[in-house]
C-alpha angles and dihedrals in degrees: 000000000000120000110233078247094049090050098050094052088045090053086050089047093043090046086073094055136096122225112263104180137041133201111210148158102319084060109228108323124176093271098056092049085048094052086046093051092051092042087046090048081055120044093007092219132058140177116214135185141221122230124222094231087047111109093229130065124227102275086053097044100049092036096047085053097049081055098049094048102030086243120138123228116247087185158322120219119170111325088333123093133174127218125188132187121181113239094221077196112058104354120208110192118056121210 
């Protein structure tokens, strides 16, 4: 669980970042959640968007895949929305 002041670094540090996902059409298949765990191994924090023509808005989207990854949510904002899952490993953002 995030702490109000974690959230808020992660959402500067997010604010610099392009989306690299997006959810559409199809919903959040298998293929889409594979494709957010490895970018969240990687980067540890990513910033995704909605679609108009996706069945979901924003909120279910970004909270079905928090749930799907064991990520948290840091925001949604419009159709973007921003997921982050510490790498216990090799961790990429520092608090």
């Amino acid at each position: 669980m995030l702490t109000s002041k974690q959230r808020s670094t992660l959402r500067g540090i997010a604010s610099k970042y392009e989306t690299i996902l997006q959810v559409g059409k199809g919903g959040i298949s298998e293929a889409l959640v594979q494709q957010v765990k490895d970018a969240l191994r990687k980067r540890e924090l990513i910033k995704m968007r909605v679609l108009d023509n996706c069945p979901l808005d924003a909120r279910e989207a970004a909270e079905e895949l928090a749930a799907r990854t064991g990520s948290e949510v840091v925001q949604v904002i419009g159709s973007r929305f921003v997921l982050f899952l510490r790498n216990s490993k090799e961790p990429v953002v520092q608090f």
